[in-house]
N, C-alpha and C positions, 0 to 999 in steps of 0.2 A: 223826552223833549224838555227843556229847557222852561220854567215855568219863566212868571213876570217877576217874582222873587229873585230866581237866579238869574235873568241879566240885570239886574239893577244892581244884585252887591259885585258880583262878575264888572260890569262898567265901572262900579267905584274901583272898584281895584286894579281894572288895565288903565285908569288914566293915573290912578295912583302912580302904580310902575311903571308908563312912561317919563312923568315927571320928572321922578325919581333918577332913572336910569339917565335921560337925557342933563339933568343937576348934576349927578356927581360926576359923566363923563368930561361935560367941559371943565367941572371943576381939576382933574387927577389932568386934563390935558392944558389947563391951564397953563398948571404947575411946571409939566412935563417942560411946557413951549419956553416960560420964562429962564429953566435951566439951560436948555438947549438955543435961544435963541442967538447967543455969541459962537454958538459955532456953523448955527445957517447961516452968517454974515460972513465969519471968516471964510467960509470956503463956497462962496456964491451961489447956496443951493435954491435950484429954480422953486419957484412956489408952488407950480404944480407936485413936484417930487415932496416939499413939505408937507402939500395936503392929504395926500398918496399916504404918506407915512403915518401920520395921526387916524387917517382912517383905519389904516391895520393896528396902532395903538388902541385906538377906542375897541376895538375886537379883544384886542389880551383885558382889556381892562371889565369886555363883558364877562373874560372866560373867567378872571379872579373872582368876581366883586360880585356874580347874579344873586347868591344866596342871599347879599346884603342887598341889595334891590328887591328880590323880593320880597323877607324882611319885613324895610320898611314900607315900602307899597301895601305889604299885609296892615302893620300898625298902622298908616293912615286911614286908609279906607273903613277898617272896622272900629279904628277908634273916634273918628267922623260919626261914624251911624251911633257909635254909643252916648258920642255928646248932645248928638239930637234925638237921644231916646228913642231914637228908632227900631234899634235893638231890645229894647223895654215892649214897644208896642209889638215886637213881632214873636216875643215870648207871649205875650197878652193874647193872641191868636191862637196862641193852641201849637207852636211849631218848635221844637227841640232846638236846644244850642248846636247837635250834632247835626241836622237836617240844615239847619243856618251854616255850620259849617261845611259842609261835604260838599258845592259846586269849588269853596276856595281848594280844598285838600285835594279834590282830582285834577283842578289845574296845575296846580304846586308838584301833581304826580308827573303832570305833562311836560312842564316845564322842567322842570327835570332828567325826562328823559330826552329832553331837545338839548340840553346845555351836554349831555353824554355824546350826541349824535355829533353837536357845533365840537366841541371838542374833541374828538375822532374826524373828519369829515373838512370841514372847514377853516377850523384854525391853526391846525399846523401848516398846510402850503401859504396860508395869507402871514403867519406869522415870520415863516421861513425867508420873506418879500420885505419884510419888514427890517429883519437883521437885513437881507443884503443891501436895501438903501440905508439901513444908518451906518454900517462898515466901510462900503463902496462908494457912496455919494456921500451921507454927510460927513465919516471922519475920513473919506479919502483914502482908503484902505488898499492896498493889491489886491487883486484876484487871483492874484497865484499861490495863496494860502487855500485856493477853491481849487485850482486847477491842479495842485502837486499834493497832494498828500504822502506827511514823509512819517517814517517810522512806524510802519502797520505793522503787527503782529497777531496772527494768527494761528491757532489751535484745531486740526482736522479729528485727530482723537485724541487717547490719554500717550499714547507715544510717538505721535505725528505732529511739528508746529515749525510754523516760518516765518521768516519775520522779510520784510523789503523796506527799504533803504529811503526809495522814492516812488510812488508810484504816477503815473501821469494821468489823470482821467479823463481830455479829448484821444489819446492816443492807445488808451486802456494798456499801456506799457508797465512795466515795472523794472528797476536798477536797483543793484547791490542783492541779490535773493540768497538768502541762508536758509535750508530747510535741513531739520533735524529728523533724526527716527531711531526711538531708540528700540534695542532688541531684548531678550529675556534676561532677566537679573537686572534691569536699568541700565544697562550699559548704550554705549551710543552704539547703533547697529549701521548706521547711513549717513554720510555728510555731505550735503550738496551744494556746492556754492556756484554761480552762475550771474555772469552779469548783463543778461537782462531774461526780462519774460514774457513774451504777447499771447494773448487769447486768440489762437483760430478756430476755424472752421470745428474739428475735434476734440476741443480742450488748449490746458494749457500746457507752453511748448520751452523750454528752456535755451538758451543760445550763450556760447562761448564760456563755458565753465568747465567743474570739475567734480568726482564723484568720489568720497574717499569711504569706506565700509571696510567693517570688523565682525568676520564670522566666525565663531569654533578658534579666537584668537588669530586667527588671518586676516591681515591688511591687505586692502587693493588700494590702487589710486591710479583711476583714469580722466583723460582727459576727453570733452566730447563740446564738438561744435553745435551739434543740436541735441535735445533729449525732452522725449516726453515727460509734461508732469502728473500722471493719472492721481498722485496722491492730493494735489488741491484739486478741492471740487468746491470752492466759491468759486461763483461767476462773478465776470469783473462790477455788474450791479451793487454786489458784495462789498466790493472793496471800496464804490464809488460813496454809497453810502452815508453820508456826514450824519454823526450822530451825536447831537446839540444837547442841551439841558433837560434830565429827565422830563421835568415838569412841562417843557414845551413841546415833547413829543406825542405821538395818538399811543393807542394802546398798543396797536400792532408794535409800533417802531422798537416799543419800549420793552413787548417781550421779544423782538429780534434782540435787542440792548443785550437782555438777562440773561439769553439763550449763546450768547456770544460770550459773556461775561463765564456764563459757567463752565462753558468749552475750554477757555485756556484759564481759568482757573482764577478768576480778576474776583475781586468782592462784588455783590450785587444784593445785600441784607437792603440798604436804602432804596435801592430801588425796585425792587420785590415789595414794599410798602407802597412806595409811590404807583406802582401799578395796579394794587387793590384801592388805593385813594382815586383813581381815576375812575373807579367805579360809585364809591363813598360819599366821593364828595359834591356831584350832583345830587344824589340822594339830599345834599342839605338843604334843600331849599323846600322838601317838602317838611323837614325835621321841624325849621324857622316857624313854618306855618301850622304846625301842630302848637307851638308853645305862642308863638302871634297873638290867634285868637284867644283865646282865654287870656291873657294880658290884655290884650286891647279894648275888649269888649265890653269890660268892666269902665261907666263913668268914672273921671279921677275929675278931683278940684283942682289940682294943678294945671290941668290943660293939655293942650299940644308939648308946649313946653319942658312939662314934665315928663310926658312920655318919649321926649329927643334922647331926652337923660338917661330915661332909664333903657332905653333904644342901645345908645352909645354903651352904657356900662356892658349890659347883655353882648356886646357885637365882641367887644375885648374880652371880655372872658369868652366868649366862646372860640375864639381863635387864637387867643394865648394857648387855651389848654388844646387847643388842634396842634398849635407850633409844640407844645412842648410834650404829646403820646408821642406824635410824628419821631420825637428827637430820641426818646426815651426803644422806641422801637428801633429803629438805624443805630442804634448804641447794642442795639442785643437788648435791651433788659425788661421786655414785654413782648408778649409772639405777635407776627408782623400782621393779621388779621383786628386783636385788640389795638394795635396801634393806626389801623385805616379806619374801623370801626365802632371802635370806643367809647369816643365823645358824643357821636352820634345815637347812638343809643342810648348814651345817659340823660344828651337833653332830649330826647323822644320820650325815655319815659317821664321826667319832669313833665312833659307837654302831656302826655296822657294822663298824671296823678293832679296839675292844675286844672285841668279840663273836668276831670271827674268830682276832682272835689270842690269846682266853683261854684258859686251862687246859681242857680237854676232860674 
């Protein structure tokens, strides 16, 4: 149970992070509002749809920025108690720096594993609402960049792959269908061209094409109004699919992404990182609050003030050197675990050798 100790530094610290969190949202939507607000005018977007939009804004802006939230919510609240010596009087008790710390580090574990779940869970269908009102409402976009999906290509194994022209997604049709297969030695064993292709009841069905195949150095070339396709086995879900910017996908989406990528043979080093980062990078926010405390807890003469600064300098380095494992790994030239992992364990154990060797 919860002693009187721990809700009292536990309440300094959720009103900390709200403060916090609700400060820098309006501030990043501020910003956002001032850029964009020549283009809600030029194209009459109703206020509701505005609000609509900055609400799903304020969500990406939770999903970036929590670790920096809590962060600083950590360095107020502890560094609050240390200015009022409060932290003085509660070592004067008889009670460890690490018992004072351990109600923040298990919420920090929580909170963390909640910013995994909001990002998995939550913010990709809200963020997905999000693109479609600023493409579709505010720049006024077509929707038949959504509705036709053109030039898909497709990989079923290492000598099965097809590619379609256009495919339609209310009508799960496909126009212009190329399907390859080659046979032993790499040669092309099957050529199928067909101009179109519907999903029924049994699979997919080919219509008004042609079949041209080289076996044992024998040509055929038939012509066929209808023909089964047992070799694709996506289903039109498959191919419906839009598959958006790694970093705004869940985890699933993203190893569907990889799993695609590797099939027909596409690069996937950057996002094979960015899919251990999905795990990595909630883990920061308990990282922050390992290295927090021991900063914070310590009285400084400079004040609040001083600790904004050295708030700020810590936030930039540590996400410089995030941006630039991240880059150095997607480049090849660190394995893509050091590059999700890294950093994190460097300022971890900073956070454990400050902690150990502070002031007592």
């Amino acid at each position: 149970m919860l002693k009187t100790l721990d809700r009292y530094i536990l309440g300094q610290f959720f009103r900390a992070l709200l403060v916090v969190t609700l400060a820098v949202i309006v501030l990043v939507v501020a910003i956002n509002l001032i850029e964009k607000l020549r283009d809600f005018v030029d194209h009459n977007v109703p206020a509701q749809d505005i609000a609509l939009y900055y609400l799903y804004y304020s969500g990406w802006a939770v999903k970036s920025f929590l670790p920096i939230f809590v962060f600083l919510a950590g360095l107020f609240a502890v560094g609050s108690m240390a200015s009022n010596n409060e932290i003085r009087a509660i070592k004067a008790g008889g009670i460890s720096v690490f018992r004072f710390s351990l109600p923040l580090l298990i919420v920090a574990l929580f909170i963390g594993a909640a910013h995994f779940c909001y990002n998995e869970f939550i913010f990709p269908p809200a963020n997905r609402r999000m693109v479609e009102l600023k493409e579709f409402t505010i720049n006024q976009r077509s929707k038949s960049s959504v509705i036709n999906r053109r030039n898909l290509y497709r990989q079923v194994s290492d000598s099965v792959y097809y590619v379609i022209d256009l495919y339609s997604v209310p009508d799960r049709t496909g126009k212009g269908i190329k399907l390859y297969q080659r046979s032993a030695g790499n040669s092309m064993g099957k050529f199928i061209t067909a101009r179109e292709m519907r999903f029924n009841r049994g699979g997919w069905m080919f219509y008004d094409g042609s079949t041209r195949s080289s076996i044992d150095s024998v040509e055929t070339f038939t012509v066929f109004d209808s023909l089964p396709a047992p070799l694709i086995t996506d289903k039109p879900e498959d191919l419906e699919r839009r598959l958006g910017s790694p970093e705004d996908m869940s985890y699933e989406e993203l190893t569907y992404y990889i799993n695609l990528m590797k099939r027909t043979g596409g690069p996937h080093l950057a996002e094979t990182i960015e899919l251990k980062t999905k795990v990595s990078f909630p883990f920061t926010s308990f990282v922050v609050m390992v290295l927090c405390i021991p900063l914070a807890s310590r009285r400084r003469q400079s004040g609040m003030a001083g600790s904004l600064a050295g708030a700020a300098g810590f936030i930039l380095l540590y996400f410089v050197s995030y941006k630039v494992i991240k880059s150095l790994g997607a480049h090849g030239e660190i394995p893509p675990n050091v590059a999700a992992w890294g950093v994190n364990v460097f300022f971890f154990g900073v956070g454990v050798v400050m902690s150990f060797f502070g002031r007592k």
